[in-house]
C-alpha positions as a Python dict, from the first residue, in 0.01 Angstrom:
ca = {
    (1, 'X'): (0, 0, 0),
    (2, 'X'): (268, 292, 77),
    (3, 'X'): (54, 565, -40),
    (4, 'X'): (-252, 421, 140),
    (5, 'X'): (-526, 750, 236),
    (6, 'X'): (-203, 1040, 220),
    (7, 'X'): (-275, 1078, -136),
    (8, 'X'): (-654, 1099, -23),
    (9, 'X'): (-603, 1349, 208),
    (10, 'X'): (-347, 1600, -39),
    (11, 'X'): (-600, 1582, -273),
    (12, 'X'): (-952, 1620, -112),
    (13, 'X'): (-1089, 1330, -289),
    (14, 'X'): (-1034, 1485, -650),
    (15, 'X'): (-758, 1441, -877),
    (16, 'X'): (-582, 1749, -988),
    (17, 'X'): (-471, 1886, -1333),
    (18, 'X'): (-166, 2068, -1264),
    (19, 'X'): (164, 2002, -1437),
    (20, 'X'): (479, 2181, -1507),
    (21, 'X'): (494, 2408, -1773),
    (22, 'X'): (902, 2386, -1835),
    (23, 'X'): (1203, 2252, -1640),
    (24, 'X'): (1476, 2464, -1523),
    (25, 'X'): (1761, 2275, -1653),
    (26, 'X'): (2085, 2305, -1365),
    (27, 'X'): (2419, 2292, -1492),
    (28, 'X'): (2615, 2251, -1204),
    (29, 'X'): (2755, 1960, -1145),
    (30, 'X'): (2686, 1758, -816),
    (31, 'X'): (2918, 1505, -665),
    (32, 'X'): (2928, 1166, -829),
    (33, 'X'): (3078, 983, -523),
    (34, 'X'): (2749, 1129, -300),
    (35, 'X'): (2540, 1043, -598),
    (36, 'X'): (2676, 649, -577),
    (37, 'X'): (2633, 637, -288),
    (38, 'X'): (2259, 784, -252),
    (39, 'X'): (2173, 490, -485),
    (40, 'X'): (2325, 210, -177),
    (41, 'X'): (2102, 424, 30),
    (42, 'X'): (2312, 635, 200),
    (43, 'X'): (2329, 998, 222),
    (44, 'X'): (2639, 1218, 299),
    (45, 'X'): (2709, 1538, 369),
    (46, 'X'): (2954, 1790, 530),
    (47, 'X'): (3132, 1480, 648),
    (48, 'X'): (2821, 1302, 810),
    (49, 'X'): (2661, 996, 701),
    (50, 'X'): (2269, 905, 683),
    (51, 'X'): (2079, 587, 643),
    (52, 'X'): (1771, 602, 417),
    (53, 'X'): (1689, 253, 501),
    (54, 'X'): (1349, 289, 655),
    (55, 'X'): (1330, 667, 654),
    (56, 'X'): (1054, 828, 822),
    (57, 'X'): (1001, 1203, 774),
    (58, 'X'): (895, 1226, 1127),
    (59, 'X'): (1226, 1109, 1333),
    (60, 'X'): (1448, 1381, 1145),
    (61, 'X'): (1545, 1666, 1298),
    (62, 'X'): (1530, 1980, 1150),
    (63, 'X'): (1809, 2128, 1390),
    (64, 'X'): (2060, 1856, 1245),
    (65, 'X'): (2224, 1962, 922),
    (66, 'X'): (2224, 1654, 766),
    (67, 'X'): (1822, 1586, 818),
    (68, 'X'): (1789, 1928, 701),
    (69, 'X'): (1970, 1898, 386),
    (70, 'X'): (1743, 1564, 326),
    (71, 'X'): (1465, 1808, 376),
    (72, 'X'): (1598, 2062, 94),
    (73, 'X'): (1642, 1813, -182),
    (74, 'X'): (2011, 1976, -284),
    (75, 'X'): (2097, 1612, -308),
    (76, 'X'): (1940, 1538, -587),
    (77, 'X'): (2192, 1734, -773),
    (78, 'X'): (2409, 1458, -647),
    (79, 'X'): (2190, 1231, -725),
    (80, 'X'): (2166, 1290, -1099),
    (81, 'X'): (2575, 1305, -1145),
    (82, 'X'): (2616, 953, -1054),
    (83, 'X'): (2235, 819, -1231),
    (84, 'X'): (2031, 855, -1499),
    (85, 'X'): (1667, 956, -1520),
    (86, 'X'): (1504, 566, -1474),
    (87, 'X'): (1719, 477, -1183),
    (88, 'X'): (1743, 838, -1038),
    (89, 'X'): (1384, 812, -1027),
    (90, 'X'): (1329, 578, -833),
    (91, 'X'): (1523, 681, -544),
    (92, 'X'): (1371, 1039, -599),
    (93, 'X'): (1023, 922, -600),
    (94, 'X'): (1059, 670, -275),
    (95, 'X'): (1181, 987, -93),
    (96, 'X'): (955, 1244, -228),
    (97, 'X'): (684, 1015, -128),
    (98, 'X'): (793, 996, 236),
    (99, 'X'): (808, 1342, 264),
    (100, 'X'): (441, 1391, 95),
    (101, 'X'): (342, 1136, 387),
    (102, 'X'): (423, 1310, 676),
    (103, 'X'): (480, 1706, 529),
    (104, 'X'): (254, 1713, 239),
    (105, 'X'): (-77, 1858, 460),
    (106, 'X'): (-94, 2159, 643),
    (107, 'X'): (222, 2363, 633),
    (108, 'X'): (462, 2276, 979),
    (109, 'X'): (800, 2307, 1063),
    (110, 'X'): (882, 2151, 719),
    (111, 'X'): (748, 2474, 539),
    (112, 'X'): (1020, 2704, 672),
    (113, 'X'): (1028, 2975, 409),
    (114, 'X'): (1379, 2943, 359),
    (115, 'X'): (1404, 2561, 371),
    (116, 'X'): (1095, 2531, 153),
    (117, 'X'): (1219, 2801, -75),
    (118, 'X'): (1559, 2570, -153),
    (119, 'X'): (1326, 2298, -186),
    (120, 'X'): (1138, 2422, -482),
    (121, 'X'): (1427, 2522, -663),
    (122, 'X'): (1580, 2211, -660),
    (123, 'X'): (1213, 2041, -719),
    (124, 'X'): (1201, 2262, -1056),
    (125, 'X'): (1565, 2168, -1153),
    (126, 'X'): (1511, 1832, -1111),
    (127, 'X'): (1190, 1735, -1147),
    (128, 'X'): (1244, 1440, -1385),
    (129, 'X'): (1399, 1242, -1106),
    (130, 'X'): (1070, 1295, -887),
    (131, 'X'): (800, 1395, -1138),
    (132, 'X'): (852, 1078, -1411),
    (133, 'X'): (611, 798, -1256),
    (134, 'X'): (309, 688, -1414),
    (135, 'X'): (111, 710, -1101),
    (136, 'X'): (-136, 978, -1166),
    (137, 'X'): (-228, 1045, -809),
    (138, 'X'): (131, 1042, -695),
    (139, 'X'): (216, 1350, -962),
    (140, 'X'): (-74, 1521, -864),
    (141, 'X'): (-21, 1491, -517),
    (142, 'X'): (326, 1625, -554),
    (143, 'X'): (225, 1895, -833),
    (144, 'X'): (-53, 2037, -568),
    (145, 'X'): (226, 2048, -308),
    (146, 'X'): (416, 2219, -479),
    (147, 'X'): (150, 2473, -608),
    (148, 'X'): (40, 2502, -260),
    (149, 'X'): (387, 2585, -116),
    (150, 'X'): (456, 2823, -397),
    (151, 'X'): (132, 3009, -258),
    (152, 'X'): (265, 2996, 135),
    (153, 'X'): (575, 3132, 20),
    (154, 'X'): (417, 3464, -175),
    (155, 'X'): (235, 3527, 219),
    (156, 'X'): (531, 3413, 430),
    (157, 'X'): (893, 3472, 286),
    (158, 'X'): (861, 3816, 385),
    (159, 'X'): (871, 3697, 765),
    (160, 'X'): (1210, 3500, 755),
    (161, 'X'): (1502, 3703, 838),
    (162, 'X'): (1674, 3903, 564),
    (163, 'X'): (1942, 3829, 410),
    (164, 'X'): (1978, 3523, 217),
    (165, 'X'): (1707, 3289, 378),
    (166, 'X'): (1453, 3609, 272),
    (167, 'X'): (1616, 3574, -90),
    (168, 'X'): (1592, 3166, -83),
    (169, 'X'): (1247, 3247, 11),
    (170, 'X'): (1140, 3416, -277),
    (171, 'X'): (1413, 3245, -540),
    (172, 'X'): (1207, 2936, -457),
    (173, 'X'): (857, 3119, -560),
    (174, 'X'): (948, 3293, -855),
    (175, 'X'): (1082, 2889, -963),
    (176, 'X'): (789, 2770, -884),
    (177, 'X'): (576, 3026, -1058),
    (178, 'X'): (781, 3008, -1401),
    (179, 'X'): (785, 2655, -1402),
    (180, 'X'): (441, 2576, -1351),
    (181, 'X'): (165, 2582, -1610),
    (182, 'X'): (-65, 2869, -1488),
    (183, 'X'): (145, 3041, -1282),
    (184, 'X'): (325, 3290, -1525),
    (185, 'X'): (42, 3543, -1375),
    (186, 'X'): (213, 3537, -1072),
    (187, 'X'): (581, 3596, -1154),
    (188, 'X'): (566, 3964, -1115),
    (189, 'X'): (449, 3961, -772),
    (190, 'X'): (726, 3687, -730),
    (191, 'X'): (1022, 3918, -905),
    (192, 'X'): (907, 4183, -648),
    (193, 'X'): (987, 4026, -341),
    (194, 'X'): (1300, 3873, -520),
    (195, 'X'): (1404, 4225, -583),
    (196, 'X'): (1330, 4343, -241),
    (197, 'X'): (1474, 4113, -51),
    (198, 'X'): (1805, 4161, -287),
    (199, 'X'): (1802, 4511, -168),
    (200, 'X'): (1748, 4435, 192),
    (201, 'X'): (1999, 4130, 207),
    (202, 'X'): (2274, 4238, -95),
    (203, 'X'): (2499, 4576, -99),
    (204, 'X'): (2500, 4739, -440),
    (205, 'X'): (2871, 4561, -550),
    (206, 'X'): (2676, 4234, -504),
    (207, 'X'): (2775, 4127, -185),
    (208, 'X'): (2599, 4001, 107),
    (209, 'X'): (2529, 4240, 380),
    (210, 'X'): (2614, 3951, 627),
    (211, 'X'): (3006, 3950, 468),
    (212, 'X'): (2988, 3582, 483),
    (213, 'X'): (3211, 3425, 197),
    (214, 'X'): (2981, 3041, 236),
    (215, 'X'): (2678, 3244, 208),
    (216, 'X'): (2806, 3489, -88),
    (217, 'X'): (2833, 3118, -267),
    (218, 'X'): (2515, 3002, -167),
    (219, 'X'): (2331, 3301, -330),
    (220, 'X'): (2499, 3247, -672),
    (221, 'X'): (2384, 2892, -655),
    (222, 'X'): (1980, 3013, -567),
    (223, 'X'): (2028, 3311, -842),
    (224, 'X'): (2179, 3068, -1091),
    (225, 'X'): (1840, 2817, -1027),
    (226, 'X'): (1627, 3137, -1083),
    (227, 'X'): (1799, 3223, -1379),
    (228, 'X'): (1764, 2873, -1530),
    (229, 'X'): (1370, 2915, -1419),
    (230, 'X'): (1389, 3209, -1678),
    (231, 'X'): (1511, 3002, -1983),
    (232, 'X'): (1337, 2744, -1914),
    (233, 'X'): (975, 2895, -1944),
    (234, 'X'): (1138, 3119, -2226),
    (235, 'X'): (1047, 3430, -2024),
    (236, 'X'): (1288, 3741, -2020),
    (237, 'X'): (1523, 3798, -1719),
    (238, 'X'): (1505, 4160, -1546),
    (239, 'X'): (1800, 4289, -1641),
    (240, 'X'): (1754, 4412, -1250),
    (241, 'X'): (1790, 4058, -1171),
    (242, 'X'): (2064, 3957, -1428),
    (243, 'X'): (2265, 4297, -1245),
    (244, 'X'): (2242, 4165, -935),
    (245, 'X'): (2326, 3857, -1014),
    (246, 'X'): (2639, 3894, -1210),
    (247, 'X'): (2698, 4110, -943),
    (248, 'X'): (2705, 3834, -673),
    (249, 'X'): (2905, 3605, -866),
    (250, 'X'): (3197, 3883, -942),
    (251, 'X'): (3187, 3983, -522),
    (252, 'X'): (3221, 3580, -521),
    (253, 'X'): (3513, 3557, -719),
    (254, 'X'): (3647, 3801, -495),
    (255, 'X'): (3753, 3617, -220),
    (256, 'X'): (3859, 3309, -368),
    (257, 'X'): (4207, 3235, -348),
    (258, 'X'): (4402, 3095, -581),
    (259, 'X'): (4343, 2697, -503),
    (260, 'X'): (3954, 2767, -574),
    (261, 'X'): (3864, 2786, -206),
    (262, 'X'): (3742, 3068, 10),
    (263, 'X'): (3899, 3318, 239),
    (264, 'X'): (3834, 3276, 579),
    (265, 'X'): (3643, 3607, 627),
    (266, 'X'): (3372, 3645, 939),
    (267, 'X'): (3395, 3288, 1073),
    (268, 'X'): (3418, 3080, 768),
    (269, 'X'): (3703, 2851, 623),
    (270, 'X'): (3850, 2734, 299),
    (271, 'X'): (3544, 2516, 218),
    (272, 'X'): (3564, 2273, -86),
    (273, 'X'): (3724, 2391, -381),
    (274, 'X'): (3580, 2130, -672),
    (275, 'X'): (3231, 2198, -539),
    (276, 'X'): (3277, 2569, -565),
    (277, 'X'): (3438, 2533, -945),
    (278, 'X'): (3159, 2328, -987),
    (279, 'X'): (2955, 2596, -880),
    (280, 'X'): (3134, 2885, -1101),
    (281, 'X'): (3139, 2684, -1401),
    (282, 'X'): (2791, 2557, -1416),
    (283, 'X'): (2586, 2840, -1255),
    (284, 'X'): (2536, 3065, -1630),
    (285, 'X'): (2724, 3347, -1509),
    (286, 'X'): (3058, 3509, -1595),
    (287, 'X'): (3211, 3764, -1413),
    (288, 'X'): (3549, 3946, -1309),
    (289, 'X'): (3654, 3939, -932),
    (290, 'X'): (3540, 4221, -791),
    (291, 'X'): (3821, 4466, -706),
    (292, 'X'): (3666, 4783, -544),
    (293, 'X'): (3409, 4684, -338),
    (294, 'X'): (3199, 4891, -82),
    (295, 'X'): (2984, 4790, 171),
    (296, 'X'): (3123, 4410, 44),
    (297, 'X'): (3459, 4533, 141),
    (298, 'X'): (3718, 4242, 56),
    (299, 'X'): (3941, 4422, -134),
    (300, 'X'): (4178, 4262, -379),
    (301, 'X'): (4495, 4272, -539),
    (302, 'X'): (4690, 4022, -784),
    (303, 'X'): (4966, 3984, -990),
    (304, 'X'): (5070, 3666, -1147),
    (305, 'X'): (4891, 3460, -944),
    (306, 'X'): (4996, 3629, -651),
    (307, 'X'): (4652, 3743, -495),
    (308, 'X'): (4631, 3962, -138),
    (309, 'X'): (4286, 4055, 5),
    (310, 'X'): (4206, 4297, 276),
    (311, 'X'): (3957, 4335, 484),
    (312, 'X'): (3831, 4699, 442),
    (313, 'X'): (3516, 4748, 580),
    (314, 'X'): (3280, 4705, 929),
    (315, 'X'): (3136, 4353, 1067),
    (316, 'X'): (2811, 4283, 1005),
    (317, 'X'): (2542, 4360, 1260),
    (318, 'X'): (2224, 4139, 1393),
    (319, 'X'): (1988, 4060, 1196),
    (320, 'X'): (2230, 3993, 898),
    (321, 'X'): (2487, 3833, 1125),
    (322, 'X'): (2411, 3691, 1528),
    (323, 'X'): (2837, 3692, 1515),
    (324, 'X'): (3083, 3881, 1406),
    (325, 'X'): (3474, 3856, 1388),
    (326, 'X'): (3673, 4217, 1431),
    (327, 'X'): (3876, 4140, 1126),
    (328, 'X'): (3963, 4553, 1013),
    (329, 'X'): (4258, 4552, 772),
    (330, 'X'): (4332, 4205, 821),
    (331, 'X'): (4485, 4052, 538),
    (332, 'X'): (4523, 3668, 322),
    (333, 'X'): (4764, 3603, 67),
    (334, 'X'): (4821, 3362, -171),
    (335, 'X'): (5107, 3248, -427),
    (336, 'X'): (4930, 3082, -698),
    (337, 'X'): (4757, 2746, -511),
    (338, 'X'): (4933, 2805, -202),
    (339, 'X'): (4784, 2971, 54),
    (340, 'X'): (5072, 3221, 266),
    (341, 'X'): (4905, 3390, 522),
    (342, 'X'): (4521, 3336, 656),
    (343, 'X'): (4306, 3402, 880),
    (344, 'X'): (4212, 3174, 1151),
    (345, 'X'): (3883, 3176, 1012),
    (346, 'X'): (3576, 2953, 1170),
    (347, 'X'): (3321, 2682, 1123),
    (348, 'X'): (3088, 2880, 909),
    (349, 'X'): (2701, 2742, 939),
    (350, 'X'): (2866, 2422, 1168),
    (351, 'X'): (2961, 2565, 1492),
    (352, 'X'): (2835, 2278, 1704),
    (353, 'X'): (3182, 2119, 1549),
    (354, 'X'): (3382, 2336, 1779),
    (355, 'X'): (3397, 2417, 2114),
    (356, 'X'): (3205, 2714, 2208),
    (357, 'X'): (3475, 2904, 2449),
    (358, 'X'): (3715, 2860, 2076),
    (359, 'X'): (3418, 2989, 1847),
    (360, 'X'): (3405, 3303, 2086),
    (361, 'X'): (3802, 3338, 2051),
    (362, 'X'): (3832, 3287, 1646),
    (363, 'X'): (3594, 3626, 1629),
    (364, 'X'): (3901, 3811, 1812),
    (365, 'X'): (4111, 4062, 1614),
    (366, 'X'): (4440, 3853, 1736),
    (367, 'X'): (4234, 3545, 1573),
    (368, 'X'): (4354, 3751, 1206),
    (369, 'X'): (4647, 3833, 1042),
    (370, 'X'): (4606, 4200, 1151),
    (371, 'X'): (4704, 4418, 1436),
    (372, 'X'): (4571, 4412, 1779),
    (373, 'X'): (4644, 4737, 2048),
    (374, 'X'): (4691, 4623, 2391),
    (375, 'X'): (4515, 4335, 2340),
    (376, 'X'): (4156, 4493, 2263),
    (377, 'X'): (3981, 4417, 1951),
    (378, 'X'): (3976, 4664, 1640),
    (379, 'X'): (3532, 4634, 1681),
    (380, 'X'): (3455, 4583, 2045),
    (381, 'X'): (3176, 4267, 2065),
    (382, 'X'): (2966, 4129, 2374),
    (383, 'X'): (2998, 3803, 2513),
    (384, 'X'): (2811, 3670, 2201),
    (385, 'X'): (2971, 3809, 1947),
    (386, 'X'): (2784, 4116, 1835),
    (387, 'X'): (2928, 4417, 1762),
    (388, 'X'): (2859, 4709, 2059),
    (389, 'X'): (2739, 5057, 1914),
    (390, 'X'): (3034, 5235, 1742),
    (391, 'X'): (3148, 5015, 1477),
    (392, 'X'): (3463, 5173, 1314),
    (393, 'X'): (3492, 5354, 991),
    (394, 'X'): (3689, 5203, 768),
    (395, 'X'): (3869, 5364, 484),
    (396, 'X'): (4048, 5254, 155),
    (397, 'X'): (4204, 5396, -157),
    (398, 'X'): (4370, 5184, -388),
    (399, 'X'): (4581, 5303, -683),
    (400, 'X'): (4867, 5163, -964),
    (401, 'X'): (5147, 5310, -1101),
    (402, 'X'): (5449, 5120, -1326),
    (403, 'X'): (5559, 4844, -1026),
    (404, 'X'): (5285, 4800, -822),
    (405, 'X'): (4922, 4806, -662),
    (406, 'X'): (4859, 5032, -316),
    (407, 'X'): (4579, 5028, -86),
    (408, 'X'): (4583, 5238, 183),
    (409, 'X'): (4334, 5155, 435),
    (410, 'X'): (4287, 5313, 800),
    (411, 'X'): (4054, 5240, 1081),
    (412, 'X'): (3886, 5410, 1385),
    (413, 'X'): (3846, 5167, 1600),
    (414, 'X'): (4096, 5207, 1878),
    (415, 'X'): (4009, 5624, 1845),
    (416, 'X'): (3756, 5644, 2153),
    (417, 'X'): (3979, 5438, 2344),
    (418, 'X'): (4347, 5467, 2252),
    (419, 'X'): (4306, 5785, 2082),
    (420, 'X'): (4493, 5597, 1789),
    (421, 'X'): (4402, 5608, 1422),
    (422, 'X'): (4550, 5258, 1242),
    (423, 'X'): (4671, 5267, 894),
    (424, 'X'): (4799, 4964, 704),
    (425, 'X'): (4967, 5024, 352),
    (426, 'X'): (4981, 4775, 106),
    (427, 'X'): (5188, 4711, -234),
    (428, 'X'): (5210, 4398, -430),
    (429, 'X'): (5435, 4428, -759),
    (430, 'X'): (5341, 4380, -1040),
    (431, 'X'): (5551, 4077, -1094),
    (432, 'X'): (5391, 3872, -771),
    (433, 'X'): (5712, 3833, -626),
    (434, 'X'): (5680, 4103, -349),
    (435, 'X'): (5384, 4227, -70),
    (436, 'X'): (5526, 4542, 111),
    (437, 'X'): (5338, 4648, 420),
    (438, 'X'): (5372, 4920, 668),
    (439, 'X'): (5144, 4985, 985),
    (440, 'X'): (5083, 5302, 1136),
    (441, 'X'): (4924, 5444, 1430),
    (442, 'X'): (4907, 5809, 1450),
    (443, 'X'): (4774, 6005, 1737),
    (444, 'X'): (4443, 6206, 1636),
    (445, 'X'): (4221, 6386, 1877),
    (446, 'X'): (4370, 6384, 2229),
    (447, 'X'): (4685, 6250, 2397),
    (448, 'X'): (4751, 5900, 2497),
    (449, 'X'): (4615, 5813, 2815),
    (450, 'X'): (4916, 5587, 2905),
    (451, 'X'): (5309, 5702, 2769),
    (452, 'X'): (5349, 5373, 2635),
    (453, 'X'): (5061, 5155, 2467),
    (454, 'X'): (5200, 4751, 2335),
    (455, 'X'): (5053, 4648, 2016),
    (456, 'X'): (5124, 4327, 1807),
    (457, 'X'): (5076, 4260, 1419),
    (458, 'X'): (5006, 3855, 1372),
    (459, 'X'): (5060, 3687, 1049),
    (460, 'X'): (4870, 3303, 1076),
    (461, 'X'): (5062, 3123, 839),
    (462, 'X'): (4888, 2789, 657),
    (463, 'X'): (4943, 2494, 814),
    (464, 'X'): (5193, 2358, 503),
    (465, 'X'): (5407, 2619, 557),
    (466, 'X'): (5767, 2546, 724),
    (467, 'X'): (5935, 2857, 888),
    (468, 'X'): (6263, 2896, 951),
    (469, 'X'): (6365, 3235, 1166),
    (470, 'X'): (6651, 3396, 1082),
    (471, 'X'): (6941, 3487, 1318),
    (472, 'X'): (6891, 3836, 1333),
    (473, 'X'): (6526, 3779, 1491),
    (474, 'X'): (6403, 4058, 1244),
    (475, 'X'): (6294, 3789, 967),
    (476, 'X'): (6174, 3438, 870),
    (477, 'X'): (6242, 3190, 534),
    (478, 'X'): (5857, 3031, 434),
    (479, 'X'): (5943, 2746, 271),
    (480, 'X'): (5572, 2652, 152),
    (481, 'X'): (5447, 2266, 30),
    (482, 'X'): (5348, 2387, -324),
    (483, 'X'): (5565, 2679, -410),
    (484, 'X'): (5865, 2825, -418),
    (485, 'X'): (5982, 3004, -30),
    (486, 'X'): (5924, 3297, 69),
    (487, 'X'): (6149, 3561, 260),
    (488, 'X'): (5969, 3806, 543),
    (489, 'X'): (6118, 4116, 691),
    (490, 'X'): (6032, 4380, 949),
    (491, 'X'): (6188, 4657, 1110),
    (492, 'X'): (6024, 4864, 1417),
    (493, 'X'): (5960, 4541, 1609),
    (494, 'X'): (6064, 4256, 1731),
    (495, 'X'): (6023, 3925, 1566),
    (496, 'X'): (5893, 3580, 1718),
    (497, 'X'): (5709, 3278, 1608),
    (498, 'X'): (5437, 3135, 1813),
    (499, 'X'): (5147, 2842, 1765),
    (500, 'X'): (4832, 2887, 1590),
    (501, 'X'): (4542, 2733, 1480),
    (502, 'X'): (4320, 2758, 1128),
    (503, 'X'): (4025, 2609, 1085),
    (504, 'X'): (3975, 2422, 784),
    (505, 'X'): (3715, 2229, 556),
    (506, 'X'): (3447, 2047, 780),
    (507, 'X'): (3531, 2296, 1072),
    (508, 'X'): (3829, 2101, 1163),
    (509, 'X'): (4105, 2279, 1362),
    (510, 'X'): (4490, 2250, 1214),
    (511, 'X'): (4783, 2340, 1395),
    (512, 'X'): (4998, 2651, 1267),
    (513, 'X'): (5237, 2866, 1330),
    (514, 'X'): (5200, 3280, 1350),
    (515, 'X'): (5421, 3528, 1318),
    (516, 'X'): (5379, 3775, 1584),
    (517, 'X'): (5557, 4138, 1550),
    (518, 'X'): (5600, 4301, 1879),
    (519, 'X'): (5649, 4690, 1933),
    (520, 'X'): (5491, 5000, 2116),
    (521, 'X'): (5345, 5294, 2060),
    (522, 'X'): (5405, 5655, 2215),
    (523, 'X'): (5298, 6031, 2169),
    (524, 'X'): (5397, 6024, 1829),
    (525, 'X'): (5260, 5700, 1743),
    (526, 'X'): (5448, 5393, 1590),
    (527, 'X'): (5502, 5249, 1260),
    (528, 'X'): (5600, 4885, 1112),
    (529, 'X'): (5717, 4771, 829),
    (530, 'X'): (5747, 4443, 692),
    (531, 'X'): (5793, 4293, 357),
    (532, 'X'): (5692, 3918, 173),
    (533, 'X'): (5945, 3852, -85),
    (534, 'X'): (5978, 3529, -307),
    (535, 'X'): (6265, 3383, -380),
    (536, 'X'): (6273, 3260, -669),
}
């Protein structure tokens, strides 16, 4: 009664013999709680709730995350934590038929490259939870659709914007192509677009030419399905492939902090930490955090669970990022699962959660635990957030020695303007118990056009972080929720505290508190020094 002439009208009147040759077997592990829960009917996700009772394909919007995400079929990674294959099924199956229904004809909205390119690697992962009935015109409807959209995809994913919807694009065909009996033929033209759109969308150290930490972790997820594609149909990986794939996991590890979630680089936030061990754990990969980076340019240092990062390198530019935060030589730092210092971050892919006049401000260099000249940002933006022509140079050279790890890092960005240079210097012993820093600006070029310029370094501290000032108004006791306190210091500026803001998991805003380091700089420049230190 359900399938009524849809099946019909996918086939042409004539059932098809297509099958899968293998399934890509996924490792990571989904939520069980969103699993349960998709087996009562409802679907959840990034904090909002769906209804599957009665769902029609045609009422969802693909603008809406959550109608989207029913759209990619991710969830059924949730699905099968919480089910096994006969009662996973059915669930799978009721939906996939829905979708056949309204979607399964000629390609529309539904057959975005990028969202059908997610949608086939999770199809391939999981196809006994959509692929087991005994309907034979129900599997061949779905097997045809999914031929057919492997073949849209080898003529379209070229025409979605780089980056990593290109590479979703073509992750989802060369799936598709591995998986399914008769395809193998097509693989290589498959790998090629993979490859290519890895070297339009992915710097040679593996990370994302749109900086973005949630997309870095999205990309080791669609590699991880491709790789599983690979074992699956018992064909060999390009080691091409495997490189810049290991790659992207190790520029991943990168900026994680020590509690397993993300740094808040270029408008993101902490994100969930299970879901991304999940993600490390079960993906096939294994990889060190990447410590020198270059165009990727979080750079890294840790000592006994002590772990800074600095930003060392330009924003992105349109069409790898619509926004960008000036973040140059800001800086994050952790002691073990506590998070010290952060940026203010942003909502990542969900900024319909904030306001848009406080989206606009979190891309501000005073929105990072940096320094800020007269109250200009390091990378000048437009009212929208992309960078203007110019973007600074940014500089870094890390070395060791017997007690502890240096980066020196400088920046251009106030030259044309200020006719400033800024260099921050960073140490972090090798025990973990001490981050040195000292900030320079140094005249370069010409002379100041003002005698006296103001300039302010901010430290946003997390929001479970008590701070006491001390008397002297040149330092502060940190007295952190889940580790021992911390002591700061500075000399050549004056010390307040003021209110801040981070944003954290689900785009939510939390209240803080910042310190803010106050000083000028003349002729000859200025310099600031300041010191964590724990105390125990």
């Amino acid at each position: 009664m359900f399938e009524g002439g849809w099946l019909g009208r996918l086939l042409g009147g004539r059932r098809q013999s297509l099958r899968l040759a293998a399934v890509a077997r996924d490792h990571v592990e989904g939520d069980r709680q969103i699993g349960e829960a998709l087996g009562k009917g409802v679907l959840f996700h990034d904090g909002e709730r769906y209804s599957l009772k009665g769902l029609d394909f045609a009422a969802l919007d693909l603008a809406k995350p959550i109608h989207r995400h029913l759209h990619g079929f991710a969830w059924l990674r949730d699905l099968a934590a919480a089910s096994g294959r006969e009662q996973g099924a059915r669930l799978g199956e009721a939906v996939i038929r829905r979708w056949l229904a309204q979607h399964g004809g000629e390609p529309d909205a539904a057959w975005a490259p990028d969202l059908m390119g997610e949608r086939l690697l999770f199809w391939m992962a999981y196809a006994p939870y959509i692929l087991s009935s005994r309907d034979e015109n129900y599997r061949a409807a779905l097997l045809n659709a999914m031929a057919r959209a492997a073949r849209h995809l080898g003529e379209h994913a070229d025409k979605v914007a780089p980056g990593l919807p290109r590479i979703t694009a073509w992750s989802g065909m060369t799936a598709a192509c591995l998986c399914m009996e008769g395809d193998l033929p097509r693989v290589a033209r498959a790998e090629a677009g993979l490859m290519r759109a890895l070297a339009q969308g992915q710097h040679e150290d593996g990370g994302l030419i749109s900086r973005r930490p949630w997309e870095q972790a999205q990309l080791v997820d669609r590699l991880g399905l491709v790789r599983a594609a690979y074992f699956a149909a018992k064909q060999t990986l390009p080691d091409a492939l495997e490189d810049a794939a290991g790659a992207a996991l190790a520029a991943l590890h990168g900026v994680r902090m020590g509690d397993g979630g993300l740094a808040s680089w270029q408008g993101g936030h902490p994100g969930d930490p299970q879901q991304l061990n999940a993600l490390v754990e079960g993906c096939g990969m294994r990889a060190r955090p990447l410590r020198k980076p270059r165009g990727w340019g979080y750079h890294r240092l840790s000592a006994l669970g002590t772990v800074v990062q600095l930003d060392g390198a330009a924003p992105p530019t349109p069409p790898h990022a619509a926004a960008a935060h000036s973040s140059a030589l800001a800086i994050e730092l952790c002691d073990g699962e506590q998070r010290l210092v952060m940026s203010c971050g942003g909502p990542a892919d969900r900024p319909d959660r904030l306001p848009p006049p406080l989206v606009a401000g979190l891309r501000g260099s005073d929105a990072h635990s940096g320094l800020v000249l007269d109250g200009a940002n390091a990378t000048q933006l437009d009212e929208d957030g992309a960078p203007k022509k110019g973007l600074p140079e940014v500089d870094v050279e890390r070395r060791e020695d017997d007690h502890f790890s240096r980066l020196t890092a400088t920046h251009d960005g106030y030259l044309k303007r200020y006719g400033l240079i800024h260099e921050r210097k960073l140490a972090l012993a090798n025990d973990g118990k001490e981050v040195r820093g000292e900030d320079n600006l140094a005249p370069e070029g010409r002379r100041l056009r003002r005698k006296t310029l103001p300039f302010l370094l901010r430290f946003h501290l997390s929001p479970d972080v008590e701070v006491i000032p001390t008397a002297d108004g040149q330092g502060a006791l940190l007295r952190p929720k889940a580790a021992p306190p911390w002591q700061f210091r500075c000399t050549g500026g004056s010390l307040s505290l003021d209110q801040s803001l981070v944003i954290g998991p689900g785009a939510r805003p939390i209240n803080s508190t910042q310190l803010v380091i106050a000083s000028e700089a003349g002729k000859e420049g200025a310099t600031v020094n300041w010191q964590f230190r724990r105390s125990s």
